[in-house]
C-alpha positions in Angstrom: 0.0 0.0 0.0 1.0 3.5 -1.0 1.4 6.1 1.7 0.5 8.7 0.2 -3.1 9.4 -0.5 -4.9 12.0 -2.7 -7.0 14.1 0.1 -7.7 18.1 0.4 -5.5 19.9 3.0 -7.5 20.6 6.3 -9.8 23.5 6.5 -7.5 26.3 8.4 -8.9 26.9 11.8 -9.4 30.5 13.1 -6.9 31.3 16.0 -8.8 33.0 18.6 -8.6 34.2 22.6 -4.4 34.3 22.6 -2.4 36.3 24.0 -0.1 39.0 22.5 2.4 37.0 23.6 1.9 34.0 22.2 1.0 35.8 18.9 5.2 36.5 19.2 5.8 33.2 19.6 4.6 32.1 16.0 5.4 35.3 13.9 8.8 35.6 12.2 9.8 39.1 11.3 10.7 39.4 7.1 13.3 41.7 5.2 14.7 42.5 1.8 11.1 42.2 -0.2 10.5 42.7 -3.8 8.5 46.5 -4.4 5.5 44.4 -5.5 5.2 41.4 -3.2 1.7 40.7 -2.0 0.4 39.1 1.4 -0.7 36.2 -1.4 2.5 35.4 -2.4 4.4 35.3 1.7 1.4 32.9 2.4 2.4 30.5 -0.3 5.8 30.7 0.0 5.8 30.0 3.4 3.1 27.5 3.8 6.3 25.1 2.7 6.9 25.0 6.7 3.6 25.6 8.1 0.4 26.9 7.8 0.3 30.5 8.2 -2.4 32.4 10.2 -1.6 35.8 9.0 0.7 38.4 6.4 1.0 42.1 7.6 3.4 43.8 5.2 4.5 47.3 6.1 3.9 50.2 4.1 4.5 53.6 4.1 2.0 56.0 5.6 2.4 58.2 3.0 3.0 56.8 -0.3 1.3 53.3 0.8 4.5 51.8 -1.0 5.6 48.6 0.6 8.8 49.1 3.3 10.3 45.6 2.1 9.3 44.3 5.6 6.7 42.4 6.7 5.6 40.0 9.6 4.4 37.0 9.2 2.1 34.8 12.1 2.1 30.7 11.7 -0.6 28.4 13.5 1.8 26.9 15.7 5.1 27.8 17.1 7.2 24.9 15.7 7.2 26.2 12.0 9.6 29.6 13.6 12.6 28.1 13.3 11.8 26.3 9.9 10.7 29.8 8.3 14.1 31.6 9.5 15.7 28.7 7.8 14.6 29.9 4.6 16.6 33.0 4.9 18.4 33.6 1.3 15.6 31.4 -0.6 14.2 33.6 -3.4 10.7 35.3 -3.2 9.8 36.9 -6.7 13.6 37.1 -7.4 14.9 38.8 -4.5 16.6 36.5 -1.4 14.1 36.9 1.7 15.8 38.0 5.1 14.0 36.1 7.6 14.5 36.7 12.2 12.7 36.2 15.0 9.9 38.9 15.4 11.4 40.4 18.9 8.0 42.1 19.6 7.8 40.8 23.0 10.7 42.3 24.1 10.3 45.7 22.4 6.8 46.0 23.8 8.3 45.2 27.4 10.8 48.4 26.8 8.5 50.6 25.7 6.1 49.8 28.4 9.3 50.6 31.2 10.2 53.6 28.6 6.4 55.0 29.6 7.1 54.5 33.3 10.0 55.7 33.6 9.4 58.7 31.7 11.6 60.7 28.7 14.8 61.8 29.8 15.8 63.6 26.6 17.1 62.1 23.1 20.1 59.9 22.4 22.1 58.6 19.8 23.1 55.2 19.1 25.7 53.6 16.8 24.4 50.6 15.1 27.1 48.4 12.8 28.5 45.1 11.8 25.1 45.5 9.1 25.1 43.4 5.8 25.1 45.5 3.0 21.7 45.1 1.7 20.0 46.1 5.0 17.9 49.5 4.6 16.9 52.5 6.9 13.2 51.0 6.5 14.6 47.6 7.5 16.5 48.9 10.8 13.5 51.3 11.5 11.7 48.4 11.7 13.8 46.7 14.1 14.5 49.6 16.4 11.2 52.4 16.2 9.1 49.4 18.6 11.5 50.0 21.2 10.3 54.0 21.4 10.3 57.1 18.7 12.7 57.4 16.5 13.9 60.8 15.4 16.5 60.1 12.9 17.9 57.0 11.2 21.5 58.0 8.9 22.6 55.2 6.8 26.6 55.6 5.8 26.6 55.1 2.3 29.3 54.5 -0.2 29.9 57.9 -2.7 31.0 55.5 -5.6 29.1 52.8 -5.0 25.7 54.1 -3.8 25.9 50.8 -1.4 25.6 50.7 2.5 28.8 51.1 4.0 27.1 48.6 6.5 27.2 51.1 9.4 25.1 53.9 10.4 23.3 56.2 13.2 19.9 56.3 14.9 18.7 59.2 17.3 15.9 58.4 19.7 13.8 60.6 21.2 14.1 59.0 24.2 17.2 58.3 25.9 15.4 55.4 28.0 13.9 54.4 24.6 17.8 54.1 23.4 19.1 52.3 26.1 16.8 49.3 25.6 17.0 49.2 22.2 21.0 48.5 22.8 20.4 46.2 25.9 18.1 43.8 23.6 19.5 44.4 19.9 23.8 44.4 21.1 24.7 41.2 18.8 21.2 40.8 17.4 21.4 38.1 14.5 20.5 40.2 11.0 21.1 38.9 8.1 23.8 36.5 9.6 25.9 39.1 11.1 25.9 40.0 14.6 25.1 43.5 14.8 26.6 46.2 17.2 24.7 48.7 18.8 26.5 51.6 21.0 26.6 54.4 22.5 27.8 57.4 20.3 30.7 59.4 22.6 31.6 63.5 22.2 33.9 62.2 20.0 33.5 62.6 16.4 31.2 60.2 14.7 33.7 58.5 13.0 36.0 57.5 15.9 33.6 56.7 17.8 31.7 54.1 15.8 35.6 52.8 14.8 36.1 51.5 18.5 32.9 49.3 17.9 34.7 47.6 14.5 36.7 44.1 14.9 40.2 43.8 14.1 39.5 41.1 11.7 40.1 43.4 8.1 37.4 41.3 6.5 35.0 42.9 9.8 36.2 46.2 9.1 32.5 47.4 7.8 32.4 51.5 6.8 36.6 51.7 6.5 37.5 51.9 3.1 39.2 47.9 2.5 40.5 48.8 -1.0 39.6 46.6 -4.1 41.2 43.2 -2.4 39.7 44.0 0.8 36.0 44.6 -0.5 36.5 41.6 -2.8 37.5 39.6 0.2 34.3 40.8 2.2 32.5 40.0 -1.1 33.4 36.4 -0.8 33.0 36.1 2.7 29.4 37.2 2.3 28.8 34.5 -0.3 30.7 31.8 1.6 28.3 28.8 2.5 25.2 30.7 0.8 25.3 28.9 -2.9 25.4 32.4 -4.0 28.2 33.1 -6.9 30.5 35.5 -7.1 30.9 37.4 -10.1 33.5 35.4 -12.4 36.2 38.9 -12.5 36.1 39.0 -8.5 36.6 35.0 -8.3 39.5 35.2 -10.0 41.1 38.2 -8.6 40.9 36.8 -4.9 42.2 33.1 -6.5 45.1 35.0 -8.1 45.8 36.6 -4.7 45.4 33.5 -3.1 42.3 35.1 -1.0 39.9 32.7 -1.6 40.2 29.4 0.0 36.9 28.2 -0.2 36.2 29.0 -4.3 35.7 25.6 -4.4 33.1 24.9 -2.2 31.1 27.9 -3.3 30.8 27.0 -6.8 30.0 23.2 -5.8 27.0 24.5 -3.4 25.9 26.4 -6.6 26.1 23.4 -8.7 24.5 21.4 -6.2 21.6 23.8 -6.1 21.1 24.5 -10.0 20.9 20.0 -10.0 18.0 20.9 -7.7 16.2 23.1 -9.7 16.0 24.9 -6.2 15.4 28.5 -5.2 18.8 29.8 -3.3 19.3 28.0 0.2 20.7 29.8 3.3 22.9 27.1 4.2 22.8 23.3 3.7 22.6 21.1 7.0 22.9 17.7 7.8 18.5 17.7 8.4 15.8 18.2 6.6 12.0 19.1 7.2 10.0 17.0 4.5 6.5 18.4 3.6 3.3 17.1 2.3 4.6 13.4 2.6 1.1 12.5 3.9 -2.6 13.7 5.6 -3.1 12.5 9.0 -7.0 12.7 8.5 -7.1 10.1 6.4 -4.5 7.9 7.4 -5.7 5.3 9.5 -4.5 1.9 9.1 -2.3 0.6 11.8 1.1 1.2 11.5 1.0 3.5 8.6 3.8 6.2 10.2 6.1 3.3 9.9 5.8 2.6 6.2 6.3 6.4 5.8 9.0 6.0 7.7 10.5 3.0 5.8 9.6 4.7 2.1 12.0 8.1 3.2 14.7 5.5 4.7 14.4 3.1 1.5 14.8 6.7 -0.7 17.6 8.2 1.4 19.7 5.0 1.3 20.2 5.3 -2.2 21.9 8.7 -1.4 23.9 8.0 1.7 21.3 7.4 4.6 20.1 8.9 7.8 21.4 8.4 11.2 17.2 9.9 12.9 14.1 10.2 11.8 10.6 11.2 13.1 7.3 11.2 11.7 5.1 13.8 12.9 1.8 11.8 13.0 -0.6 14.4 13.9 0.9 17.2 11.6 -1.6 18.9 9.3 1.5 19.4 6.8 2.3 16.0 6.6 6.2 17.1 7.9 9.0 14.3 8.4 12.4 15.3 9.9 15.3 13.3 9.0 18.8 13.8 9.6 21.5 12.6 7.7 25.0 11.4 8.9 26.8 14.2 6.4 26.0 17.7 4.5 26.3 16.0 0.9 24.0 13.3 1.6 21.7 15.5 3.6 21.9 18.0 0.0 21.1 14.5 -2.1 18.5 13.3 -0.7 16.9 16.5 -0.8 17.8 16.9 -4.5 15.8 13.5 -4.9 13.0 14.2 -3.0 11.8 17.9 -3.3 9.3 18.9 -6.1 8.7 14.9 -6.2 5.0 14.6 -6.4 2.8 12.1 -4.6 -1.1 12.3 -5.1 -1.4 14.8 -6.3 0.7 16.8 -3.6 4.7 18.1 -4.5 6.8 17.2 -1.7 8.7 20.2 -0.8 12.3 20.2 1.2 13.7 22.9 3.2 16.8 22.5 5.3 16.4 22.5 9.0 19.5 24.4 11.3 21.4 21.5 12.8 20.8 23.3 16.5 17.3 23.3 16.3 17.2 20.2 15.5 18.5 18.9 18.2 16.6 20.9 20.5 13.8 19.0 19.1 14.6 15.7 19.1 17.9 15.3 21.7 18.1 11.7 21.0 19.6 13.0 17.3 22.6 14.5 18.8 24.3 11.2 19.5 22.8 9.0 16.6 25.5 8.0 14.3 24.4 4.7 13.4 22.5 4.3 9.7 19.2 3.1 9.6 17.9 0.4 7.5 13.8 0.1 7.2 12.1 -2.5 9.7 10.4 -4.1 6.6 12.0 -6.9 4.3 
């Protein structure tokens, strides 16, 4: 008997009496959105990891133009960790930056920032930004925390690009003072970002004591043509994106770029796929629409599923855990495979794959979060062979 059976998704269930709170706990906050993206096409996209309760994209309260930001709310907390792993995956042609949402946290400040009262505006250095962040995006980020009077983005005069640095004034100095307490080394984008004070001391000095001594850190100093080409790469290391051809060759003249290799075979890898972009290949994988628990009722039908995606995997080097979520409306599996290449073959084999009527869809899963689902997966090393012969 096949496992897979041709049967309409669930009806979506409304979501109501919850908290704010737990609102936070299922909404992932998005960056870096085409101009004309449309609740309609978040929704789909991220349906690949959950069902999704809700799309608010921001606009501007002027123009109505879209920000490039948006947040989106999931029916259960789970498919969080999934969504940010899509971050670099392409939505309408332009890689999505996917984080946590942080509201709780900024509504906490703001309601202390209310007790406490104003106590004058202050400025903040914020840095260590990837250079496609915009004053929209960090807006975003920072204005929940308490008014923001000014946000100055350092940009490049020959480029026109972020100099991945800038300045933001708030109101409030309270306001400001949270906003570094929570947001100091604040994952965006990848990068740990930097928030400080800003000293008497020119603008310039002062946001230089916050830089790393690491040249390749160095954001906002000028690097020269070797040193941006090396940031370049770095940037594009363990993303599948490609370097232009020129740059790859410059650095692999000057010896700069030890891992050319390894980028151009995680592009290969992901043009076999026929895949959007991924952020970064793991060892596990979160399998979608591989069956519909309302109709599934013969005994022991999880462990055929489970023996089909063991049978498949073998053939591309195996998995070491694997765990059927019975009562999932997505129909998700999780399976973790023993290395990167076979974890990036078997999902080469199995995404876009269809089974009645449904596509199977494949999204990799970050190896920590994995394991701070299922523990037992951090010390399984042993292959597994299906319990049917």
């Amino acid at each position: 008997r096949s496992p897979f059976k041709k049967d309409k998704s669930p009806v979506r269930q409304p979501i109501d009496n919850i908290s704010a709170e737990e609102r936070d706990a299922r909404t992932v906050f998005c960056m870096q959105l085409a101009a004309r993206i449309r609740p309609r096409d978040l929704e789909e996209f991220f349906s690949a990891v959950g069902k999704v309760h809700d799309v608010r994209i921001i606009s501007d309260r002027y123009s109505r133009r879209s920000k490039g930001i948006a947040y989106v709310e999931f029916v259960e907390s789970s498919s969080v960790p999934l969504a940010i792993g899509l971050t670099g995956q392409r939505v309408l042609g332009v890689p999505i930056i996917v984080q946590i949402s942080q509201a709780e946290k900024n509504r906490a400040a703001a309601a202390m920032n209310l007790q406490k009262g104003g106590a004058g505006p202050m400025r903040l250095y914020v840095g260590s930004l990837h250079f496609n962040i915009t004053e929209d995006m960090l807006r975003g980020i920072f204005e929940p925390f308490g008014r923001i009077e000014s946000i100055q983005l350092m940009m490049d005069s020959e480029t026109g690009r972020s100099k991945g640095y800038g300045f933001i004034s708030f109101a409030d100095a309270e306001c400001a003072k949270k906003a570094l307490e929570q947001l100091n080394g604040f994952e965006l984008a990848g990068r740990p970002m930097k928030v400080g004070h800003v000293t008497e001391r020119s603008d310039a000095s002062s946001a230089s004591s916050f830089l790393d001594n690491d040249e390749l850190e160095r954001t906002g100093i000028d690097l020269g043509t070797t040193g941006r080409l090396q940031l370049m790469a770095r940037l594009a290391e363990g993303t599948g994106l490609q370097i232009p051809a020129a740059a790859k060759q410059a650095l692999q003249m000057s010896g700069s770029l030890p891992f050319a290799n390894l980028v151009s075979q995680n592009t290969g890898m992901n043009q076999a796929m026929n895949l959007p972009t991924q952020p970064l290949a793991t060892h596990c994988l979160q399998l979608s629409n591989m069956f519909n628990p309302q109709s599934e009722n013969e005994p022991g039908w999880d462990t055929e599923i489970k023996d089909d995606v063991i049978e498949e995997c073998n053939k591309h080097g195996g998995i070491v855990h694997i765990y059927v979520d019975k009562n999932s409306p997505q129909g998700n599996v999780y399976v973790k495979c023993p290395t990167i290449p076979a974890a990036m073959a078997a999902v080469s084999a199995l995404h876009g794959r269809w089974f009645a009527g449904k596509m199977i869809t494949a999204a990799y899963v970050p190896l920590p979060t994995y394991h701070k689902l299922f523990p037992d997966a951090v010390t399984a090393i042993q292959l597994l062979m299906p319990t049917r012969r």
